[in-house]
C-alpha positions in Angstrom: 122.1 153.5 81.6 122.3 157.1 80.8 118.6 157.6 80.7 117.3 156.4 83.8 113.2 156.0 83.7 113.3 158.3 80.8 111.4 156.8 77.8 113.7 156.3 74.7 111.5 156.0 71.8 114.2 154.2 68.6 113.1 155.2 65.2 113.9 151.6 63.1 113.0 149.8 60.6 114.5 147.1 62.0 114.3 144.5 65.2 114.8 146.2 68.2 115.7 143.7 71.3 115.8 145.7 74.7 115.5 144.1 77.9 114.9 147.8 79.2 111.1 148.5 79.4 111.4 152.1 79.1 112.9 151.5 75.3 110.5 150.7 72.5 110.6 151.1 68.9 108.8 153.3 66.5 108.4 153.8 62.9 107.1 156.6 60.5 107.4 159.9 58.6 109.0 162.6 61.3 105.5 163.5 61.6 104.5 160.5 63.1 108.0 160.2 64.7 107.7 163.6 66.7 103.6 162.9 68.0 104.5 159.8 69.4 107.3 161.6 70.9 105.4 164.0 72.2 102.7 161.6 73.5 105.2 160.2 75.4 106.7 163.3 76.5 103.4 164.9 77.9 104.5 168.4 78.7 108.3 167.7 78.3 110.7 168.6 75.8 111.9 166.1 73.2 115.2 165.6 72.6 115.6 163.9 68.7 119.6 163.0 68.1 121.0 161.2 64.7 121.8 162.6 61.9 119.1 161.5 59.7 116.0 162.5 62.2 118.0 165.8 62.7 117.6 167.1 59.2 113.9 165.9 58.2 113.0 167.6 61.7 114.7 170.7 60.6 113.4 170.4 56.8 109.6 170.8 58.4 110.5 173.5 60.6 110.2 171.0 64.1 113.3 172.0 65.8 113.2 175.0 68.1 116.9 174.9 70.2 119.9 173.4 68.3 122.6 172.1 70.2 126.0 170.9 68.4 129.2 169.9 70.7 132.4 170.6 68.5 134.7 167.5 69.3 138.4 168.5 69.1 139.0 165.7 66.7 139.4 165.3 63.4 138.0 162.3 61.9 138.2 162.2 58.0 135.5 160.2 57.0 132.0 159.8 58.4 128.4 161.9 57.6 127.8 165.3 57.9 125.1 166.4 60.0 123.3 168.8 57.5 124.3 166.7 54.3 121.4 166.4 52.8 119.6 169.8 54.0 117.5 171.1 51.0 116.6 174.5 52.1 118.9 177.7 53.9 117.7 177.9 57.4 119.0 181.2 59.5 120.4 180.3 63.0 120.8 182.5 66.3 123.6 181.8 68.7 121.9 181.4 72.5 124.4 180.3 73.9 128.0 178.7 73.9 129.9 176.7 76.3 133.6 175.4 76.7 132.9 171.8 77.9 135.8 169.5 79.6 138.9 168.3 76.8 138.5 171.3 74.7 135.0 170.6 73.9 132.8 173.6 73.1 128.7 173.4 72.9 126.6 176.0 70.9 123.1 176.3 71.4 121.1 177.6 68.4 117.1 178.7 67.6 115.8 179.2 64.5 116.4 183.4 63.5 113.0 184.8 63.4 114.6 186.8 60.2 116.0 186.4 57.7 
């Protein structure tokens, strides 16, 4: 289990059966998503992953470090990330990494121009 003792909070509208204790599921608007998050994560930082929770967080101007791993694979179908994304939003490049199997990490935060 990749997480260890780290609480994993799964936003689902559906059942969620976990014999791990530090899983649990949640429900709500991002808003409601992000402070039970954070209630969880006392002084932490959150980390939000999926598709779907990534774009509502960025459409409300809740995500303050980007990360995106470019996979050296080309799989046809499937969902784009920002699909969906109603409004421009201006990135800066903090950081990029070449990762193991041609991998490569870029680390944005939101440009403070635009």
């Amino acid at each position: 289990w990749f997480y260890g003792d780290t609480p994993v909070l799964v936003a689902s509208h559906r059942p969620l059966i976990t014999a791990r204790p530090t899983v649990r599921k949640v429900e709500g608007d991002i808003f409601a998503l992000l402070a039970q998050a954070r209630a969880v994560a006392g002084a932490k930082d959150v980390y939000i992953d999926g598709g779907n929770l990534i774009r509502q967080a960025l459409e409300v101007g809740q995500v303050d470090r980007l990360t995106v791993t470019v996979m050296p694979v080309i799989l046809g179908k499937g969902h784009p990330l920002f699909a969906g994304v109603e409004r421009r939003q201006r990135l800066q490049l903090v950081e990029s990494q070449t990762l193991s199997d041609g991998m490569v990490q870029l680390t944005y935060i939101p440009a403070t121009s635009a």
